[in-house]
N, C-alpha and C positions, 0 to 999 in steps of 0.2 A: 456559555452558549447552550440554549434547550437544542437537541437534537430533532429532528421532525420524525414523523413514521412517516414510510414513504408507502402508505394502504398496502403491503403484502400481505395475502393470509395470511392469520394466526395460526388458523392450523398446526398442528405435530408433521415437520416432513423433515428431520433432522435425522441424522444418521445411525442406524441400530449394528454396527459392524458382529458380523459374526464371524470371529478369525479363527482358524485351521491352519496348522503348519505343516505340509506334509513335503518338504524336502526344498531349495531354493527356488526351484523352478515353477513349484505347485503350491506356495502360500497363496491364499487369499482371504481376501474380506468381502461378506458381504453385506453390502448398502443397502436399506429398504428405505426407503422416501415415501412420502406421500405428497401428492401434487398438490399446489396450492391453488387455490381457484381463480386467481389473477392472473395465471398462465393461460388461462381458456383458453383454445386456437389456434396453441402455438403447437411447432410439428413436435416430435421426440427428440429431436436433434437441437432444437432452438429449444426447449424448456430446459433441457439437461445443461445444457449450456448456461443458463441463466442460475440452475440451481448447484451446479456443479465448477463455477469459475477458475479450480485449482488445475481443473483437465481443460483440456483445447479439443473445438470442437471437432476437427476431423480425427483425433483419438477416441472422443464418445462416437461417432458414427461407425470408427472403425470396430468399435466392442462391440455396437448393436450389429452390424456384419455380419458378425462373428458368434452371433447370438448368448453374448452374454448379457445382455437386458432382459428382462421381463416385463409387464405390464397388465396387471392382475391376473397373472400366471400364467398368461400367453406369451410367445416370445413378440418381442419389439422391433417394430419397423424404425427406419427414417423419417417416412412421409406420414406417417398416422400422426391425429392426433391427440392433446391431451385437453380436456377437460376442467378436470380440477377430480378430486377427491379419489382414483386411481390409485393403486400400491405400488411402484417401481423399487425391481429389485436391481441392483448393478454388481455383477461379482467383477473384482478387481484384483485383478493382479499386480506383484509388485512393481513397482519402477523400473523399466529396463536398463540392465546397465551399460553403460557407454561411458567415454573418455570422460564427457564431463563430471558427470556424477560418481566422482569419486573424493573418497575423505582426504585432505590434506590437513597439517598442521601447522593451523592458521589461530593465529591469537584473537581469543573474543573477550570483550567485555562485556560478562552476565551479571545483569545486577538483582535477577531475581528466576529461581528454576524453581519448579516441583513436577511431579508426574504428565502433569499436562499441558504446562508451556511452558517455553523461556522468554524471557526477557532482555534483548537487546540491545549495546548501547554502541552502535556502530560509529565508526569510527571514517572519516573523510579516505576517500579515496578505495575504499572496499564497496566491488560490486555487487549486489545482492542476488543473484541468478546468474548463471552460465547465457550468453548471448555472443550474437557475431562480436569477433572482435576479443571477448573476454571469458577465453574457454575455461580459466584456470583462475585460483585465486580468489574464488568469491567466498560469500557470507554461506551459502549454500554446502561448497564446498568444508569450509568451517565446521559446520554446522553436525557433517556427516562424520568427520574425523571427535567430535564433542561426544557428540550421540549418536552412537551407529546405527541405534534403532529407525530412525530418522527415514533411513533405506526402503523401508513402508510405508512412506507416509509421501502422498505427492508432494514434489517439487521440497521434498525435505523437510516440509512441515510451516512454510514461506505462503500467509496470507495475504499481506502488502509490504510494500516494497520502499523503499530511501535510493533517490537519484547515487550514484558514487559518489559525488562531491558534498553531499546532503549529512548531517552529522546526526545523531540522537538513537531516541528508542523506537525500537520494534520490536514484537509480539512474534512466536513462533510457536505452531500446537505440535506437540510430541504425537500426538494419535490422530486416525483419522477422523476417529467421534470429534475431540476437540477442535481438530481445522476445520470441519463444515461446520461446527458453532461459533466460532470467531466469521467464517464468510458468512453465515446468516445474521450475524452483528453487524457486521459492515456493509451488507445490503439494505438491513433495518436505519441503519444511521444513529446504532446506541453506542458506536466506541467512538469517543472525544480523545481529540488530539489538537495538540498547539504547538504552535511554533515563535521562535523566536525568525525575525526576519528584517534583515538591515537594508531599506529601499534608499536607490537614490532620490533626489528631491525632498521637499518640504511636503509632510502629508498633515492638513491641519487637526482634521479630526478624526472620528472612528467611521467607519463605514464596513458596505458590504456590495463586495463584485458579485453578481449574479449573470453572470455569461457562458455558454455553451463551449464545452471543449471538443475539438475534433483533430485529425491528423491536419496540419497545413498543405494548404491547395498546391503549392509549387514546393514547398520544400519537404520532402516526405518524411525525416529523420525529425522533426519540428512538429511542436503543437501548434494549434493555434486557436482564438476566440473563433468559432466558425459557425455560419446561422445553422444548419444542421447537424450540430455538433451534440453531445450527452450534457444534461443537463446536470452545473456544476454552482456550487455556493462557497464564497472566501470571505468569514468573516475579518475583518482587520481592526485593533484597538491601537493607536497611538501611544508610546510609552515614552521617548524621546524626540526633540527633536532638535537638527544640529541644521548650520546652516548649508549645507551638501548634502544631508541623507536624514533620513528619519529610523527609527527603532520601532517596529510594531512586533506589535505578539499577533497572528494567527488562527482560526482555527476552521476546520475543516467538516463543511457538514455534506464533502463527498470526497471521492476520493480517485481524482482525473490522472492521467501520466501528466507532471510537472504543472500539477495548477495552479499552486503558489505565483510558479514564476511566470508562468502566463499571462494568471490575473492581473496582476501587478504592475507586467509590461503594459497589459492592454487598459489601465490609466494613468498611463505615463511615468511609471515610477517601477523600475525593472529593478530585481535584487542587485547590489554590491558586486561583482565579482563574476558576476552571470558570464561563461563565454559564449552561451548561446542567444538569451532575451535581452541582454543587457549590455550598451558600451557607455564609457566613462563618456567618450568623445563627444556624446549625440543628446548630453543633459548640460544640465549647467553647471558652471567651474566647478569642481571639484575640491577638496581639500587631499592633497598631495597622497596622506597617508592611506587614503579608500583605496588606491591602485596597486596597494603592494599586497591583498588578499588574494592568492590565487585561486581560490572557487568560488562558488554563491554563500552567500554571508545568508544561510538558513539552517535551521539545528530545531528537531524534533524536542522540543523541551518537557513535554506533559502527554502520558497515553493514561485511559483511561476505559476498564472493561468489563462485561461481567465474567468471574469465572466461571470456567462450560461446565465443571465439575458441583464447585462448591455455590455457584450462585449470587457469591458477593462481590458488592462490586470491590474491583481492586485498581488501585492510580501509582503511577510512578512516575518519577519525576527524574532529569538529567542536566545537570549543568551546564552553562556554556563552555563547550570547549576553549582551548588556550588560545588559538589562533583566534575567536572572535572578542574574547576577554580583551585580547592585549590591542585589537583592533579597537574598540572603544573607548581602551584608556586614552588609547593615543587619540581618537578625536577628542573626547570629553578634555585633553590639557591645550589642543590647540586654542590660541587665542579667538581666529574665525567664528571661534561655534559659539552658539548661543541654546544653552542647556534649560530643557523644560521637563517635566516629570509630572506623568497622571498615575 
């Protein structure tokens, strides 16, 4: 897949951290940004927001409050706005600590670390962030017990995310230089990522969903294709095809909450296993054995990045897990299927 640019300025507005330790309470870093010109118009609160996606916005409004923002050495409103070519300075402090954000010891599979990030091969059923529901036990939590340092770096050092049920690789930056050069990757649209993804139905050839993701109108906890929704791209390449489900690889030229299985649902062909976009009952018969996967039959197979340090690109790759290996043995021996291979 070419990834597109999506016109952000080129501009240098990436993170110059100037870190001071002066006891737990009083570490900080500070951020100097430069605005990029594509922001024109927006206030300080909505620019930061777009450059800064690791913070939530009424956290940045509450620092500029608080007048830790500057803006070319004045202090920072809410409502002012930004221009383009501007110096924002953000001192930050560390992560507050709370129940959630604590280190437990949680087994991870790292298939590749160095100074400036890890690499992830998350495992089904681990959640990636502390949320309602899942105060404890996540990839986060992991993360902090791994690397303590971690404790500095927002939200643990977590630039995107894998649903629970979701298997594969993820990327994690040790520092804060490194996280805001991975989210200014991922706003850019240079990090490629694939997926392996077992649809029900017959998908005959390669294609590409181009439909808007938004929160769903009645169901709030649900995405949905929605005309007002953020503008999202699902490439999809046919690799198998059986007579109940089809094999495609994936890949991702944005990066929506659940838009795999959005996309997918919203052309009629919902992932395997889905409990939320997908039932067995509302497609066509089935072969027996689809129904015994308990999650969505989708595994991050391929991430691909530059490094924030060293500049090259770097790919890693991840096997299908057991549980969807043994899932396609068992279709590919059923008699029903009829096996094709691009």
């Amino acid at each position: 897949m070419n990834n597109l640019d999506n016109g952000q300025d080129k501009r240098d507005y990436s993170a110059k951290p100037d870190a001071s330790a002066a006891g737990d309470q009083e570490s900080k870093n500070i951020i100097e940004l430069i605005a990029p010109g594509n922001l024109a118009g927006l206030r300080l609160d909505q620019a930061l927001a777009q450059l800064l996606p690791q913070w939530s916005r009424s956290r940045l409004q509450r620092w500029i409050g608080e007048n830790r923002i500057s803006v070319d050495g004045t202090t920072g409103s809410t409502r002012q706005k930004i221009w383009g070519g501007e110096t924002i300075c953000i001192t930050v402090g560390l992560i507050e600590s709370d129940q959630s954000y604590q280190a437990e010891a949680i087994p991870l599979s790292i298939i590749y670390e160095d100074d400036h990030l890890i690499v992830v091969d998350k495992t089904a059923g681990l959640v990636v962030h502390p949320g309602n529901g899942n105060w404890h036990g996540t990839l986060l939590n992991a993360l902090l017990n791994h690397a303590p340092q971690l404790s500095q770096v927002p939200r643990a050092g977590i630039v995107h995310r894998l649903n629970k049920d979701t298997t594969g690789l993820l990327v994690v930056a040790k520092t804060i230089e490194a996280q805001l050069d991975l989210v200014r990757q991922l706003q850019q649209r240079t990090v490629k990522r694939y997926y392996f993804a077992l649809a029900l139905g017959k998908i005959e050839k390669d294609g590409l969903v181009d439909a808007p993701i938004g929160r769903h109108p009645v169901h709030r906890t649900r995405m949905a294709v929605v005309r007002h929704g953020k503008p999202a791209r699902t490439y999809y390449q046919v690799l198998e095809k059986f007579t109940a489900c089809t094999l495609l690889q994936c890949s991702l030229e944005t990066g929506r909450t659940h838009q795999i299985r959005v996309h997918l649902m919203s052309i009629g062909h919902p992932l395997v296993g889905d409990p939320v976009y997908g039932k067995i009952s509302s497609n066509p018969p089935a072969i027996n054995v689809i129904a015994h996967l308990p999650r969505q039959a989708l595994h991050a197979l391929q991430l691909e990045l530059t490094h924030p340090d060293s500049r090259q690109i770097m790919r890693w790759e991840s096997p299908l897990p057991d549980d969807m290996t043994q899932l396609l043995q068992a279709i590919r021996n059923t008699p029903q299927s009829t096996l094709t291979f691009s």
